[in-house]
N, C-alpha and C positions, 0 to 999 in steps of 0.2 A: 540453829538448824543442825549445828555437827551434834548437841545430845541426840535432840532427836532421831536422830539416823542408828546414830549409835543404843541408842536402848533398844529401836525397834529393831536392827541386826542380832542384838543380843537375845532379847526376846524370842525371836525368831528362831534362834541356832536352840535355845532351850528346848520349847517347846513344838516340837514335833510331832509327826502323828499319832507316833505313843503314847502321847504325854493328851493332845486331844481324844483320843480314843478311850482315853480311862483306865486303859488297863496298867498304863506304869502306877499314876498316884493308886490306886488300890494293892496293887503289890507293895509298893516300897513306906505308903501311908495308912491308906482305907482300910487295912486290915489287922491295924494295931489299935483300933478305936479313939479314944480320947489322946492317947500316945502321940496318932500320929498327929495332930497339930503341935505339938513339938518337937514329933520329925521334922514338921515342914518349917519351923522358927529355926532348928540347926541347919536342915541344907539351905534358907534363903540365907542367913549370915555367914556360913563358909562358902557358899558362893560368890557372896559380896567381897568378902576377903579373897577370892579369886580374883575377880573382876580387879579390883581393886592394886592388889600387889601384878597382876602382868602389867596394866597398864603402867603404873610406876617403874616397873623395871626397864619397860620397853621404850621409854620416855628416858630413864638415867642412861641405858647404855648405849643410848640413840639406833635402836634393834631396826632393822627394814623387811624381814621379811622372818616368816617360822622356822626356818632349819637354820638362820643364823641365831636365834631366840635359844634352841635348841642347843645350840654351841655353845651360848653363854651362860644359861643355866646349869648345865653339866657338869662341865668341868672336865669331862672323862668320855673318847669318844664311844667308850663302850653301853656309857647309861645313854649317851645320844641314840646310838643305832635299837640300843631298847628299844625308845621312846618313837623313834620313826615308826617303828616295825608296829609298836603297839596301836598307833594311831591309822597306820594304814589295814591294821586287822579288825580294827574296829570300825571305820568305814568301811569296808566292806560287810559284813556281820550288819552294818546299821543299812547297808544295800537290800541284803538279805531281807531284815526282817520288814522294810517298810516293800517288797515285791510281798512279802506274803501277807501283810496287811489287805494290800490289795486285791489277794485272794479271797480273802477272810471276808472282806467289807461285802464283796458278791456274793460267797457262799449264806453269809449270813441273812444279807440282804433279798435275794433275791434265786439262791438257792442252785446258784448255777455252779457246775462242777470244776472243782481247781484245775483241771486239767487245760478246760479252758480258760479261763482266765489267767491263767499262769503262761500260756503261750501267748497271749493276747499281750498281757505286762510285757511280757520279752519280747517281744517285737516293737513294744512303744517304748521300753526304754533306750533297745539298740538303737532305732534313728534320733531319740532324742540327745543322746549321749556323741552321736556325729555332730549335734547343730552347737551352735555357737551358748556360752550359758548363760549371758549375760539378762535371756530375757527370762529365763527361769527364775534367776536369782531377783527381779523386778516384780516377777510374780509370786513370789515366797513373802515377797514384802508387802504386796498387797492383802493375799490371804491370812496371812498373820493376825493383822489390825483385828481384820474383820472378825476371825476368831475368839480373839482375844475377847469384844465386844460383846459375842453372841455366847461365849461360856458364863461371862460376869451378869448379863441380862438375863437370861435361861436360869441361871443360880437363884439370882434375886428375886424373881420371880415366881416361880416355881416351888421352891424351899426354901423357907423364910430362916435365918439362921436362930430365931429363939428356939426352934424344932431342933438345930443340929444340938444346941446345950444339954436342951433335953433329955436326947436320946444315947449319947455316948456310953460306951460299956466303961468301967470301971477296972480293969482287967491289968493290974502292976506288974505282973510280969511283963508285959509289951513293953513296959519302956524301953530296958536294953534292949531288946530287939528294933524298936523304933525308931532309937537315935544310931545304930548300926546301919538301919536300913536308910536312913538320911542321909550319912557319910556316903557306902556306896554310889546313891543315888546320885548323890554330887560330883563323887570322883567320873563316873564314866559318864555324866553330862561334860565333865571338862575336859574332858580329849579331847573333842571338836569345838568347846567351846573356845577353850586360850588359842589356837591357829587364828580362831575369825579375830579376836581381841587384837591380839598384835598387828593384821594387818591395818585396825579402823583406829590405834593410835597414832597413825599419822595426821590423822586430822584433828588430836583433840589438844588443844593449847598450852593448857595447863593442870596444877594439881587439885583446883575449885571445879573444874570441866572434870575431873576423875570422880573427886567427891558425890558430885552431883550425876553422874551417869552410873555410878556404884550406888545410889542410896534408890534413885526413881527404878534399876531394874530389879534389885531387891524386893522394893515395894509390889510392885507390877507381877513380880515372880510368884511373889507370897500371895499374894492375893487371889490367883488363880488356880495353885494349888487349894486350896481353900476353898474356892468355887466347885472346884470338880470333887474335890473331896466330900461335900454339902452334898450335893448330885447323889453319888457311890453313896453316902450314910444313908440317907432320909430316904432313897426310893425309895418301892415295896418290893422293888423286885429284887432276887434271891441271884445277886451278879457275880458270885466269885468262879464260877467255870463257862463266865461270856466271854468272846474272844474281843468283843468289842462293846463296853458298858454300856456306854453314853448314848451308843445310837440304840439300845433296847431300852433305854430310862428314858427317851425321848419319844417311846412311845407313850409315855401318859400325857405326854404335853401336846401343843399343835401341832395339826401336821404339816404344817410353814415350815414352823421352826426347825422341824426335824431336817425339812428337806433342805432347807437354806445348811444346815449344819453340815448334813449328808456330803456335801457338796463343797464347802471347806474341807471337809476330813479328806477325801478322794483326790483330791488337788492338792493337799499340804503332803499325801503320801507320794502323789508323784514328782511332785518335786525335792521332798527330801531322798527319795530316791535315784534319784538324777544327781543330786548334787552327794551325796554319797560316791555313788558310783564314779563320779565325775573326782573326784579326790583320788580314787584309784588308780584312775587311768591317768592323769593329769599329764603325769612326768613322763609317758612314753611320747618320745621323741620320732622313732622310727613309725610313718603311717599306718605303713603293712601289719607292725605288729599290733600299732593303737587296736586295729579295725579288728584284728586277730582273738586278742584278751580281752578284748571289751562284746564281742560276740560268745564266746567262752562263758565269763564271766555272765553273762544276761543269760545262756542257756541255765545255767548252774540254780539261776533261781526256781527253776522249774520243780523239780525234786528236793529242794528243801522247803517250799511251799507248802509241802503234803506235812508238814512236821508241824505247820500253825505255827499263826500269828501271838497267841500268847504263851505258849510253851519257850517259843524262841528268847520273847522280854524276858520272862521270868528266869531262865538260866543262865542266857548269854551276857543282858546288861550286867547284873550282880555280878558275873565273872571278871568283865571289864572293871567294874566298880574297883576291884580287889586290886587289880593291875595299874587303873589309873590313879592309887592312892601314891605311886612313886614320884608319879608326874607333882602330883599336888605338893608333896613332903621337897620335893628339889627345889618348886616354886619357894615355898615357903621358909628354904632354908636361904635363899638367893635375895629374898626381899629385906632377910633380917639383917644379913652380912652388907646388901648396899644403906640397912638405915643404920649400923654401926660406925659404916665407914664415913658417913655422912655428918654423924654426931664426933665421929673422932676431926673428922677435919674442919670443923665448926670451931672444936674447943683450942685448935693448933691455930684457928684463924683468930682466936678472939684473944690466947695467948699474943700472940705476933702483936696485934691491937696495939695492948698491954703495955709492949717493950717499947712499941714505936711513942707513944703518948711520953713514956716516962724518959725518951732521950731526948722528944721535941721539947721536954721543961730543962 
């Protein structure tokens, strides 16, 4: 039961309404053609190696919560307050842009003006942001699955992948921009992603339970890329300036499907907008102030609303992308140094072995 929880957390912290909406994989994949299904083979195996070395590290150094993670990575309190700073600018930014999803999703859908809807948001995220978040974060977990389910069925269905073989453009310059754009893509998925990681290694046993919760989200990751990406190839329609792909490609299909989608999209965006938001505010201790910044903060969405839902992906993630490559490269250099140290005290234990054998004779 502990993988299970744990890939569907993971899962879940991935893929967002961004990421359902279509418009990240076509920015950072769908638009490199054949390329990007080896964009998407490098960000699921550097995110495995993510998943992978936090949980190991958070396991060796007996880590309990993310700013003591942050300590220990470091080394330096100066990269620590980086790395706060960076994660708390990026939830908020990931506040931002899933309130203007939610603009986007009405103006698109149903043509109603941001104005409204943007005051509408702000007022449903402010009292949601008073209530307790435990039942958000129950229902993030629900909607997930179901997503998850209805992107892989929709695909399968819909767009048979001998068509995606097919059709792919040939186009070799993309590569290096492809696997660039993976990198990225993976780097500011893991700002938020290593905080959830470390708090759900508390409950995973051992280094087979890593193995195995590294390999199935991997799996589960790539695969849905892949789905949406099939989606974004094979329609007809001409999606590279939709704010939101998926629900205009799901006009050729049924209108069930659409609307069951519709309707995961719209709940996965206000919930990652809650829990966003909720990361920002988290650590104000003083009420007055909570109620103060966090009203603030909900007006704010108002007027960056008007800027759109996919101008925001398209500049802000890639920017994070670039920022979060420090996070990654500290992980990376922290996971090496504990399997060094690991193999130097192996070889001092097996020497010791060695001595003791040869004085017991």
């Amino acid at each position: 039961m502990n993988i299970v929880k744990a890939v569907s957390v993971i899962i879940g912290t991935i893929i967002g309404a961004g990421f359902a909406s279509g418009k990240e994989i076509y920015i950072f994949f769908g638009q490199y053609g054949k390329f990007g299904i080896i964009g998407a083979m490098v960000s699921a195996t550097l995110t495995g190696v993510i998943i992978y070395s936090t949980i190991a590290i958070t396991k060796r150094l007996q880590i309990k919560s993310n700013n003591e993670f942050l300590e220990k990575i470091s080394n330096s309190s100066k990269v620590k307050i980086i790395l706060e700073n960076v994660i708390n600018a990026f939830l908020l930014v990931s506040f931002w842009i899933m309130c203007a999803g939610f603009c986007t999703f009405f103006k698109q859908e149903f043509k109603i003006p941001i104005i409204i809807t943007a005051s509408i948001n702000a007022i449903i995220t402010y009292f949601l942001l008073m209530k307790n978040m435990d039942g958000i974060i129950k229902l993030n977990l629900i909607v997930v699955p179901i997503m998850v389910v209805i992107i892989i069925a929709i695909s399968i269905k819909n767009y048979p992948i001998i068509n995606l073989i097919n059709n792919l453009n040939t186009n070799t310059q993309n590569l290096g921009k492809s696997i660039l754009s993976a990198i990225l893509y993976t780097s500011y998925n893991s700002i938020t992603l290593i905080p959830i990681i470390v708090l759900l290694t508390t409950n995973i046993k051992n280094k087979r339970e890593n193995k195995i919760i590294t390999l199935v989200s991997v799996v589960i990751f790539f695969v849905l890329i892949i789905a949406i990406y099939q989606m974004l190839t094979l329609s007809a329609v001409n999606i590279s300036k939709i704010e939101i792909p998926v629900l205009t490609i799901l006009d050729e299909c049924h209108p069930v499907e659409k609307m069951v989608y519709s309707i995961a999209i719209i709940t996965a965006i206000l919930t990652s907008a809650i829990s966003s938001g909720y990361g920002v505010v988290e650590n104000i201790k003083d009420r007055r102030k909570y109620k103060t910044i966090t009203f603030a903060m909900c007006l704010t969405e108002i007027p960056i609303a008007y800027i759109g839902f996919g101008k925001l992906v398209e500049i802000l993630y890639p920017l994070f992308g670039v920022i979060g490559i420090i996070q990654i490269i500290t992980i990376l250099k922290k996971a090496n140094s504990i399997a060094k140290n690991a193999k130097n005290w192996y070889k001092l234990y097996r020497k010791n072995e060695g001595r003791n054998s040869k004085n017991e004779t």
